[in-house]
Chimera marker file (.cmm) of the C-alpha trace (Angstrom):
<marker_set name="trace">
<marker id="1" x="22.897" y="33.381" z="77.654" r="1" g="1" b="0" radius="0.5"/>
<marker id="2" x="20.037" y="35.016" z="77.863" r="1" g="1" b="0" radius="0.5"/>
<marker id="3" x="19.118" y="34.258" z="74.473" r="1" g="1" b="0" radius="0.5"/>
<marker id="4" x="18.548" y="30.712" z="75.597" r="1" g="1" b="0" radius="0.5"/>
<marker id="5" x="16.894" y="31.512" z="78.466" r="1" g="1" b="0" radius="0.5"/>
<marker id="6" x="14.275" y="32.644" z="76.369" r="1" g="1" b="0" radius="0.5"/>
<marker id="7" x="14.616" y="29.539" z="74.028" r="1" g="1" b="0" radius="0.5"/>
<marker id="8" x="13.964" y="27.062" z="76.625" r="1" g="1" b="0" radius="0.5"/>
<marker id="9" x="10.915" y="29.465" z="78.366" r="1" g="1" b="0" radius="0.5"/>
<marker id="10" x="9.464" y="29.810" z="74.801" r="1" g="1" b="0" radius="0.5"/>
<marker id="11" x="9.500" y="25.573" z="74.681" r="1" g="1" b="0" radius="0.5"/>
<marker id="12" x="7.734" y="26.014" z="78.674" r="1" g="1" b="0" radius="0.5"/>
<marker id="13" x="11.235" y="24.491" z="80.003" r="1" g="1" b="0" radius="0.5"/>
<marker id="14" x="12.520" y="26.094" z="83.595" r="1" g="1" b="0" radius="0.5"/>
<marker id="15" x="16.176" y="27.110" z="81.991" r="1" g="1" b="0" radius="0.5"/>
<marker id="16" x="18.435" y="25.484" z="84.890" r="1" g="1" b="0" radius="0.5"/>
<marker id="17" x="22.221" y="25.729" z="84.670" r="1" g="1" b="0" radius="0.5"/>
<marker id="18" x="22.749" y="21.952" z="83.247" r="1" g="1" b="0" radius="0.5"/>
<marker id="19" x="19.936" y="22.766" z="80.426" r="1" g="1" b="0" radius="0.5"/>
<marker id="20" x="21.054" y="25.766" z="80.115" r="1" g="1" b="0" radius="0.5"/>
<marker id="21" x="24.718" y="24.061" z="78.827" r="1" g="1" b="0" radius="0.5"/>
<marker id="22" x="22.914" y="21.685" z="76.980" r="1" g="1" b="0" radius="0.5"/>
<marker id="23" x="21.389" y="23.602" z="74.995" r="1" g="1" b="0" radius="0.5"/>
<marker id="24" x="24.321" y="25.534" z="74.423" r="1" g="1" b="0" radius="0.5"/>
<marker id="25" x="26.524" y="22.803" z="73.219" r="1" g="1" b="0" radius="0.5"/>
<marker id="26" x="23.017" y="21.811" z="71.170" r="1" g="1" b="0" radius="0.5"/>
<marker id="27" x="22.960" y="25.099" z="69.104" r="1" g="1" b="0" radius="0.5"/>
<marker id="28" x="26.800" y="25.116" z="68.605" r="1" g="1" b="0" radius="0.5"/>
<marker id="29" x="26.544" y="22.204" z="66.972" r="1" g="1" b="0" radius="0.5"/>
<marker id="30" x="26.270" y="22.041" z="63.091" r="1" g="1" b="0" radius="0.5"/>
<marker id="31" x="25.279" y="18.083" z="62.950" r="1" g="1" b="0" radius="0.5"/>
<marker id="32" x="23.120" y="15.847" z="64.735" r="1" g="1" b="0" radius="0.5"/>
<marker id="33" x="25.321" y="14.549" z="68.245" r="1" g="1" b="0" radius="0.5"/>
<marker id="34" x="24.882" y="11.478" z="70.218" r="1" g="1" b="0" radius="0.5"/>
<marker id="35" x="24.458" y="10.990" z="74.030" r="1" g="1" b="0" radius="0.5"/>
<marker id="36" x="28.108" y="10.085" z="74.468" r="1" g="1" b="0" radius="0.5"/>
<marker id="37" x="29.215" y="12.571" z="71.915" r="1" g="1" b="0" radius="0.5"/>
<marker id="38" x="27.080" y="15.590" z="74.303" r="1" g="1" b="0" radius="0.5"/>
<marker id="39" x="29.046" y="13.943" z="77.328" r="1" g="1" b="0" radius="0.5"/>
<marker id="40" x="32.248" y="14.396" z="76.364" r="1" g="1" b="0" radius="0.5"/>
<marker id="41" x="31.760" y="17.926" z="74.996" r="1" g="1" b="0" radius="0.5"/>
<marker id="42" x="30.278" y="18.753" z="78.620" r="1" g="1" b="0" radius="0.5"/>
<marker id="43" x="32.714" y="16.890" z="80.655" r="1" g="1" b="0" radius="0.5"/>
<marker id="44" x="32.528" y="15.999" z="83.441" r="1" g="1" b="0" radius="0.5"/>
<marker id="45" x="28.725" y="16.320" z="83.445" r="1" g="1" b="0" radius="0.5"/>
<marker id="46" x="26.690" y="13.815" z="84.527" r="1" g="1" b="0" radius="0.5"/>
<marker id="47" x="25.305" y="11.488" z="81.759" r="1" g="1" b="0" radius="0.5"/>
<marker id="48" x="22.106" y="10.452" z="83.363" r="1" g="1" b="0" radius="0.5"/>
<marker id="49" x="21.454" y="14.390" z="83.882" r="1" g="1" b="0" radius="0.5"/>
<marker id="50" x="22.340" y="15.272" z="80.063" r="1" g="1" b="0" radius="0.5"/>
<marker id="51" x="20.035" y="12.735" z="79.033" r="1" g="1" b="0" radius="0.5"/>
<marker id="52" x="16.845" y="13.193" z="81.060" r="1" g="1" b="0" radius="0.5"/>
<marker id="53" x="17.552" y="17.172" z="79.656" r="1" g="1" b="0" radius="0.5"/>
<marker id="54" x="17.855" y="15.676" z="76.018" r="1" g="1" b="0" radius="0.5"/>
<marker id="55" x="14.733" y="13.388" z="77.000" r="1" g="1" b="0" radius="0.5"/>
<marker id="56" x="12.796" y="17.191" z="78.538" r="1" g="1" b="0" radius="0.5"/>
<marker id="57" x="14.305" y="19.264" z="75.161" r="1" g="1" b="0" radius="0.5"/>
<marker id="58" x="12.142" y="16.354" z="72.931" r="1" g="1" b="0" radius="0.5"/>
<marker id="59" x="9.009" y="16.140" z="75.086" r="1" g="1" b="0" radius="0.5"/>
<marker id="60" x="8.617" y="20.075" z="74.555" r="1" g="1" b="0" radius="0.5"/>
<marker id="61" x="9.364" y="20.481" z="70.764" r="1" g="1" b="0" radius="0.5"/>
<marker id="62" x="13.279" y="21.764" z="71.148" r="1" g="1" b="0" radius="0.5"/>
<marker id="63" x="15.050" y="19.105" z="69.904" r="1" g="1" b="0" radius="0.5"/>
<marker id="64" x="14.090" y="16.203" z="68.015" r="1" g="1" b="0" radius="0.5"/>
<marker id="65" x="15.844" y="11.974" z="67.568" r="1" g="1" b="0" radius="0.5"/>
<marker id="66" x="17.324" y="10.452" z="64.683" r="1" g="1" b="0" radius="0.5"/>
<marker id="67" x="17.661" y="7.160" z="64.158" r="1" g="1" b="0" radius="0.5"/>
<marker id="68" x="20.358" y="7.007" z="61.530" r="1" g="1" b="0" radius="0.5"/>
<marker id="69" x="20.601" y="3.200" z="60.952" r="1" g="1" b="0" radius="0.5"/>
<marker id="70" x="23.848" y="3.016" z="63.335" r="1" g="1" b="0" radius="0.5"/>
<marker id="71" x="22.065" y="1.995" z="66.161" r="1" g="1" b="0" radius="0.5"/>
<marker id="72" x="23.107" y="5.191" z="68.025" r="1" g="1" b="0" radius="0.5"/>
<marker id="73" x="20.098" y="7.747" z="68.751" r="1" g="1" b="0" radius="0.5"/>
<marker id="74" x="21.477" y="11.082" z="67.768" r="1" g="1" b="0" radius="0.5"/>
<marker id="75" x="19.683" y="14.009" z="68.462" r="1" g="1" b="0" radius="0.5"/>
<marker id="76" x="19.218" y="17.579" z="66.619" r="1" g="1" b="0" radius="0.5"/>
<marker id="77" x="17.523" y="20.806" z="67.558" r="1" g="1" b="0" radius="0.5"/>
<marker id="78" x="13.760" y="21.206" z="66.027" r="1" g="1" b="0" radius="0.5"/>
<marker id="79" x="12.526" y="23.813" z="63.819" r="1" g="1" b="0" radius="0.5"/>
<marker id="80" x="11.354" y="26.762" z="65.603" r="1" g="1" b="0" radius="0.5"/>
<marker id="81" x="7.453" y="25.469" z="64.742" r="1" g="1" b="0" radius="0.5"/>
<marker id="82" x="8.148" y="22.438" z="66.831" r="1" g="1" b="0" radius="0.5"/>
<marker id="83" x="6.146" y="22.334" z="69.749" r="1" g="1" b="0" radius="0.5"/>
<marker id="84" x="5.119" y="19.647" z="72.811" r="1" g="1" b="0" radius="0.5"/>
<marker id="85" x="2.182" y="18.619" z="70.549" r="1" g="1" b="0" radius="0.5"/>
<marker id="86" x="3.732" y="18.431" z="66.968" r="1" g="1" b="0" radius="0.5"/>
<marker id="87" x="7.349" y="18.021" z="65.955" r="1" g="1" b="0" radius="0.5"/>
<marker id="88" x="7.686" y="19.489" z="62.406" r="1" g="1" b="0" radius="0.5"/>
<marker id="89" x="10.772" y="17.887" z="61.875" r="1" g="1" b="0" radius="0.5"/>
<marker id="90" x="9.821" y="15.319" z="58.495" r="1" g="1" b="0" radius="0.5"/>
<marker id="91" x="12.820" y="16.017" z="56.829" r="1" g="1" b="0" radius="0.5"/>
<marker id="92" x="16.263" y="13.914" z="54.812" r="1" g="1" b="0" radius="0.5"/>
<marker id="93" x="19.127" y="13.020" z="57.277" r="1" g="1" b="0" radius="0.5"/>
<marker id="94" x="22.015" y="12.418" z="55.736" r="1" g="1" b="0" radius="0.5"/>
<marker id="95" x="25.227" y="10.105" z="57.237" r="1" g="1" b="0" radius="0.5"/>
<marker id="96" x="28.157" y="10.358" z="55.968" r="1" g="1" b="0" radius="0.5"/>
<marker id="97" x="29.993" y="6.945" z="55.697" r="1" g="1" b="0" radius="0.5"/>
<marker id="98" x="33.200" y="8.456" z="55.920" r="1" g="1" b="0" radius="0.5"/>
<marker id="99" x="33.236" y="10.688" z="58.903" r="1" g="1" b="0" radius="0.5"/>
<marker id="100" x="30.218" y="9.222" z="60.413" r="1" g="1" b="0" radius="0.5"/>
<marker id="101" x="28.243" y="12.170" z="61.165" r="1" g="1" b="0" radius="0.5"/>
<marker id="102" x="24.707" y="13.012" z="60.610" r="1" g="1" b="0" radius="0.5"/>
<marker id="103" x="23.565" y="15.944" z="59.129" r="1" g="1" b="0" radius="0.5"/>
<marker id="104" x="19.616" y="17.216" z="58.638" r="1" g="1" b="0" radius="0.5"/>
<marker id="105" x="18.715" y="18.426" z="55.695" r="1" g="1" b="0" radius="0.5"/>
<marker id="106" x="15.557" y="20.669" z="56.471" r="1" g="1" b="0" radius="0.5"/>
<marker id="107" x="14.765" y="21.913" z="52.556" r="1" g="1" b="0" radius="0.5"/>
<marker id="108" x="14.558" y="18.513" z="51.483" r="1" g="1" b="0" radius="0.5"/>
<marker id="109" x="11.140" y="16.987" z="52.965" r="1" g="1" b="0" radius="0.5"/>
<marker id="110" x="10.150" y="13.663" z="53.265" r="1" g="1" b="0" radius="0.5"/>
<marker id="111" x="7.276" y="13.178" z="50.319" r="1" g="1" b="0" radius="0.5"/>
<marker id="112" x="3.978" y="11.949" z="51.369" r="1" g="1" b="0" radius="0.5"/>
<marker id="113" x="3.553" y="8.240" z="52.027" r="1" g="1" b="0" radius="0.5"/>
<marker id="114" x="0.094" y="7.010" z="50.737" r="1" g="1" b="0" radius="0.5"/>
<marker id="115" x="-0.243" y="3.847" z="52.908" r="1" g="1" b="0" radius="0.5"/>
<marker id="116" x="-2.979" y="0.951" z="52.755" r="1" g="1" b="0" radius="0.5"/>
<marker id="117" x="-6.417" y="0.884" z="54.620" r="1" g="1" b="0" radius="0.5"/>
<marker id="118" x="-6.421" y="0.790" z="57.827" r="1" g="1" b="0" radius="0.5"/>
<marker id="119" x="-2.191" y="0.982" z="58.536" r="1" g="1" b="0" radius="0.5"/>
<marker id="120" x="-1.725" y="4.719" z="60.837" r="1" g="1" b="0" radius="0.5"/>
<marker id="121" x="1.481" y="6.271" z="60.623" r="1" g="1" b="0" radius="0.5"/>
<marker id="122" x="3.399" y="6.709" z="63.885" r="1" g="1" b="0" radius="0.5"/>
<marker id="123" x="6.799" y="8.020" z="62.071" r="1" g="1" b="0" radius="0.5"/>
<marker id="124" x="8.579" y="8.601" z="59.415" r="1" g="1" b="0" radius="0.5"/>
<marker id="125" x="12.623" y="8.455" z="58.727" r="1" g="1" b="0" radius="0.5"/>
<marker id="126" x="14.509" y="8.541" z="55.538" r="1" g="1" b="0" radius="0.5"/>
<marker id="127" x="18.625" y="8.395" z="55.721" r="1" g="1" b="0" radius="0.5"/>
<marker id="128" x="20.365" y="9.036" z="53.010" r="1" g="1" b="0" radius="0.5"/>
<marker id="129" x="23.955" y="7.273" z="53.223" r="1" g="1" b="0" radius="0.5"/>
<marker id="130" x="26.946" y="8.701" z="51.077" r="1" g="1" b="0" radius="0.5"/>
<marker id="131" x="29.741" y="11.269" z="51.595" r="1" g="1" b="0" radius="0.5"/>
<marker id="132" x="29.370" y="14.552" z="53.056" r="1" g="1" b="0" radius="0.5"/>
<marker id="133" x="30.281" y="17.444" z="51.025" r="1" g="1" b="0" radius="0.5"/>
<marker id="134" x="33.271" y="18.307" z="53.157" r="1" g="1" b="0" radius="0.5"/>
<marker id="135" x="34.840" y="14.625" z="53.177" r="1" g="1" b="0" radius="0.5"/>
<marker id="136" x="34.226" y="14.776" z="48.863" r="1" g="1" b="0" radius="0.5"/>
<marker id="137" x="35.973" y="18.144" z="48.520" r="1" g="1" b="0" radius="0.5"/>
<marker id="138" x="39.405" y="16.291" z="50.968" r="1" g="1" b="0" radius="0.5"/>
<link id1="1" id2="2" r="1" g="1" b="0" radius="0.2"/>
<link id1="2" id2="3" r="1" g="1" b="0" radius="0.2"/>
<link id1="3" id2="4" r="1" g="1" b="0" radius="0.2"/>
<link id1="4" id2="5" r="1" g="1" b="0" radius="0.2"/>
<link id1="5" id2="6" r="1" g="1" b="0" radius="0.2"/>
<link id1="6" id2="7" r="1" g="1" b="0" radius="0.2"/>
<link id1="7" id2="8" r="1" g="1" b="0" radius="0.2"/>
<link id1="8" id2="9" r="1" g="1" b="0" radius="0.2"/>
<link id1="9" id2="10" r="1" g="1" b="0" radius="0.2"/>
<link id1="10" id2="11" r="1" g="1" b="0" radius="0.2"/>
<link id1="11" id2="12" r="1" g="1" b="0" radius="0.2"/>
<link id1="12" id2="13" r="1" g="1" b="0" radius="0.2"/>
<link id1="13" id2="14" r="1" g="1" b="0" radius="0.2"/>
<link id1="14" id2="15" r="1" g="1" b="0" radius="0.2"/>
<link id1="15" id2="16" r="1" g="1" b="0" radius="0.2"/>
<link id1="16" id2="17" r="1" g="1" b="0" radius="0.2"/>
<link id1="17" id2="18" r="1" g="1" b="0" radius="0.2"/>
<link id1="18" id2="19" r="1" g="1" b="0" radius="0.2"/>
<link id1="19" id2="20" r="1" g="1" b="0" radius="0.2"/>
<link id1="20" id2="21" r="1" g="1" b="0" radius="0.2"/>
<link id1="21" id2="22" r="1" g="1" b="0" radius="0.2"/>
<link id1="22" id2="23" r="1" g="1" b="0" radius="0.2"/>
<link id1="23" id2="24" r="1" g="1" b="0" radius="0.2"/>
<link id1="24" id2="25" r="1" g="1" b="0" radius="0.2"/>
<link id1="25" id2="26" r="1" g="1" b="0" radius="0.2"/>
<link id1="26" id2="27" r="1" g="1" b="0" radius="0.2"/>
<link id1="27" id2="28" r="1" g="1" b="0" radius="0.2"/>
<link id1="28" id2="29" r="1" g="1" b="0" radius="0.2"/>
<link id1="29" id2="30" r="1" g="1" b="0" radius="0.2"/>
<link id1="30" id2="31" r="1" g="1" b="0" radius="0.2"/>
<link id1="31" id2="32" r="1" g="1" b="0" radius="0.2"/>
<link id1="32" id2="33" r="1" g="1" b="0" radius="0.2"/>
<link id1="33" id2="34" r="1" g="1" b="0" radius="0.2"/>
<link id1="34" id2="35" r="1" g="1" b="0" radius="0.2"/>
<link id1="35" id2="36" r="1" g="1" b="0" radius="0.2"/>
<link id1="36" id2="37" r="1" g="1" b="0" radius="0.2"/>
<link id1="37" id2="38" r="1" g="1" b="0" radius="0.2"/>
<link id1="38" id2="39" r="1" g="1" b="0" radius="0.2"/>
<link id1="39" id2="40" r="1" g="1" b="0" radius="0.2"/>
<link id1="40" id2="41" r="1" g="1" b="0" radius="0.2"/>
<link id1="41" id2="42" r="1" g="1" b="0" radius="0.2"/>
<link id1="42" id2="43" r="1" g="1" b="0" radius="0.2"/>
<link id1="43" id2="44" r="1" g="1" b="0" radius="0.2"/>
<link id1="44" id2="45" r="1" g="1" b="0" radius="0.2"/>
<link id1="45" id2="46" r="1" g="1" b="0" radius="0.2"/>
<link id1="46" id2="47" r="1" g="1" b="0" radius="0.2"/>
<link id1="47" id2="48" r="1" g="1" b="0" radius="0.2"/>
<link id1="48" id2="49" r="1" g="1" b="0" radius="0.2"/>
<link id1="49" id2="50" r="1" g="1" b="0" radius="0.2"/>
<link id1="50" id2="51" r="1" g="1" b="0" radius="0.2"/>
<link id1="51" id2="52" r="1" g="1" b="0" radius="0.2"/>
<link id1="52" id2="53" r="1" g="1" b="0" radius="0.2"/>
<link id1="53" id2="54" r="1" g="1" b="0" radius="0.2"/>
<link id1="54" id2="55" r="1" g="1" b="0" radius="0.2"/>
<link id1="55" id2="56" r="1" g="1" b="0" radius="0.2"/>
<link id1="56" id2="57" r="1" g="1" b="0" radius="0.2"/>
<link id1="57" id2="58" r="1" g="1" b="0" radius="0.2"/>
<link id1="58" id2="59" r="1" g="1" b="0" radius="0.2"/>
<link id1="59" id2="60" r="1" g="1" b="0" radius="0.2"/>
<link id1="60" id2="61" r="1" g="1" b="0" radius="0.2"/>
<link id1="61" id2="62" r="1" g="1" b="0" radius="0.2"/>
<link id1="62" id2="63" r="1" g="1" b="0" radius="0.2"/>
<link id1="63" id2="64" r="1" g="1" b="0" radius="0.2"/>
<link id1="64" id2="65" r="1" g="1" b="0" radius="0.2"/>
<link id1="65" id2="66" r="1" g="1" b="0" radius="0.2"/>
<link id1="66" id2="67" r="1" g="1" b="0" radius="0.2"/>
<link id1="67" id2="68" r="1" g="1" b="0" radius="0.2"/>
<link id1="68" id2="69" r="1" g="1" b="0" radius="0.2"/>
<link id1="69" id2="70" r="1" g="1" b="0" radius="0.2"/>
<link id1="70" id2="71" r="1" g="1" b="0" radius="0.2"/>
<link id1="71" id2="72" r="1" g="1" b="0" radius="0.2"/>
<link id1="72" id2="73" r="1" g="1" b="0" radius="0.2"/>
<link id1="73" id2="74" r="1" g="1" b="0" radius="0.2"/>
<link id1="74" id2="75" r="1" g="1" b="0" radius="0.2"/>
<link id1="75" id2="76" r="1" g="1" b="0" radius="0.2"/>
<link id1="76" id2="77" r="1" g="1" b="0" radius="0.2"/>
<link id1="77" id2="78" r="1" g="1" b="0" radius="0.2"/>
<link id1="78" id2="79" r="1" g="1" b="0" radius="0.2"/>
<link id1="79" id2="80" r="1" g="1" b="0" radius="0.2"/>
<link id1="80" id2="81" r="1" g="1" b="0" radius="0.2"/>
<link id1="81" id2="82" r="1" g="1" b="0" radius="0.2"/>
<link id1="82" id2="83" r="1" g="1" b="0" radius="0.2"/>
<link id1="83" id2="84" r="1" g="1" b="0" radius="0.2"/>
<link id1="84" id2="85" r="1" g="1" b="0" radius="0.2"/>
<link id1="85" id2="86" r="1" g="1" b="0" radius="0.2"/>
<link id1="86" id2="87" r="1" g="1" b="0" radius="0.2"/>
<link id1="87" id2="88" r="1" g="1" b="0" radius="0.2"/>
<link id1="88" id2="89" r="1" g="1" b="0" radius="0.2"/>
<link id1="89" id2="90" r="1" g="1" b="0" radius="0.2"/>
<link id1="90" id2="91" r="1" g="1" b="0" radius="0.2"/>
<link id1="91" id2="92" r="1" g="1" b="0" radius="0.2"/>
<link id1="92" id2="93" r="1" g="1" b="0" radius="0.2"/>
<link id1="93" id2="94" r="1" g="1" b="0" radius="0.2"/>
<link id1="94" id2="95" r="1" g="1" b="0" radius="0.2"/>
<link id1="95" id2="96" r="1" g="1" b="0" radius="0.2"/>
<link id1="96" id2="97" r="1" g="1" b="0" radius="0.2"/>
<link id1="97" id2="98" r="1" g="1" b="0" radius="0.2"/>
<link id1="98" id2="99" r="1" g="1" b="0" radius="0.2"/>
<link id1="99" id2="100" r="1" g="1" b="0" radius="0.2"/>
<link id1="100" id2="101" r="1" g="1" b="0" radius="0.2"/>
<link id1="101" id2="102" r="1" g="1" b="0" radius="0.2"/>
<link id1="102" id2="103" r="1" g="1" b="0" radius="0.2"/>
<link id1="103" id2="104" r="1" g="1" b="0" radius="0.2"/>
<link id1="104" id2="105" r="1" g="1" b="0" radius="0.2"/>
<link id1="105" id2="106" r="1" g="1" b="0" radius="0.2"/>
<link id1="106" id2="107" r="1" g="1" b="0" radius="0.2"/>
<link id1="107" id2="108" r="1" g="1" b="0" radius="0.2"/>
<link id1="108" id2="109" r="1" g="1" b="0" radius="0.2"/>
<link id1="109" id2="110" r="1" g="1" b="0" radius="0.2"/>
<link id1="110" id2="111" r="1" g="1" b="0" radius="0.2"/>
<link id1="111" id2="112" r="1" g="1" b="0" radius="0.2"/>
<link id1="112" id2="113" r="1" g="1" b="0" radius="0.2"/>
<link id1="113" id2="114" r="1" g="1" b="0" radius="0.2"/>
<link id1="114" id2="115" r="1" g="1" b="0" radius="0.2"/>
<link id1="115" id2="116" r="1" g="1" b="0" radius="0.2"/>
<link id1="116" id2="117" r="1" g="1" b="0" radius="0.2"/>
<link id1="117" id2="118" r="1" g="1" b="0" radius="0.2"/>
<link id1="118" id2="119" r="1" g="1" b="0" radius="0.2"/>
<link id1="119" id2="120" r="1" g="1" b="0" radius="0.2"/>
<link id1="120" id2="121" r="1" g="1" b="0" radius="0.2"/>
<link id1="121" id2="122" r="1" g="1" b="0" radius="0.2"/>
<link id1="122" id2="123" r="1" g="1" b="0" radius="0.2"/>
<link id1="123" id2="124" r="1" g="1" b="0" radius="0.2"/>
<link id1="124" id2="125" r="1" g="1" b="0" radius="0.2"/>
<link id1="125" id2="126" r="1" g="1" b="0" radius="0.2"/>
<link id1="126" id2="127" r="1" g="1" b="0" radius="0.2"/>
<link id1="127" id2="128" r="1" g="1" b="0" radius="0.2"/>
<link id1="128" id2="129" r="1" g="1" b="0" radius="0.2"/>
<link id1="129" id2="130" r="1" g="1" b="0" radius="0.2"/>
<link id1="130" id2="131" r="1" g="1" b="0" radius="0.2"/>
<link id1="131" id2="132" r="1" g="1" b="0" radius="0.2"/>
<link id1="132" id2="133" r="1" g="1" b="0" radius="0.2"/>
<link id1="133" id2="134" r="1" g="1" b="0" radius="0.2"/>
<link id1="134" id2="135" r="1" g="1" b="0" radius="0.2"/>
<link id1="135" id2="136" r="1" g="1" b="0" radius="0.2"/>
<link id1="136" id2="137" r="1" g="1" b="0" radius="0.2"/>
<link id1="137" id2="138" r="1" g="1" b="0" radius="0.2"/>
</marker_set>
């Protein structure tokens, strides 16, 4: 635990008990989770409470949104570069049509988008869609 601790005072979050859990559950995970998935994996926490601590974990570079085209936010934890000012997180996701999880894929980066005058870049998501490697090998 007091690994974390240091995880969240390295990001400048105060580690309370509830982020303290979250980010717990967070690390365990090996995909990307969504609010309701983190709520029933913490039951019975409060789901207003896990996501202003999701919402905290973002602001300060420890975790980091994906919007994987299913119109559920899932959520992932950053690189340790990440920080309050710049999320280094411009990587693949990939979902998997067949168990419907969503998986970063940090090696892979996002290649550089050469837009027109004048258009600013705010973000940048690329999803790849198939099947995972462990529903192709079943």
């Amino acid at each position: 635990m007091k690994e974390l601790e240091t995880l969240l005072e390295q990001k400048n979050i105060k580690p309370t008990a509830m982020r303290l859990l979250t980010v717990q559950c967070l690390v365990e995970q090996d995909k990307a989770v969504s609010l309701n998935e983190l709520e029933k994996l913490m039951h019975p926490a409060d789901r207003i409470t896990i996501y202003r601590t999701l919402k905290t974990f973002e602001k300060n570079g420890l975790l980091h949104s994906i919007d994987d085209g299913t119109g559920t936010q899932k959520f992932a934890m950053c690189d340790d570069s990440c920080d309050a000012d710049n999320h280094n997180h411009v990587h693949v996701h990939f979902y998997c049509n067949t168990c419907l999880e969503t998986s970063c894929l940090p090696k892979t980066k996002i290649p550089a988008i050469v837009l027109p005058d004048y258009f600013l870049s705010q973000e940048v998501n690329l999803v790849v869609k198939g099947t995972c490697a462990k529903c192709t090998v079943h």
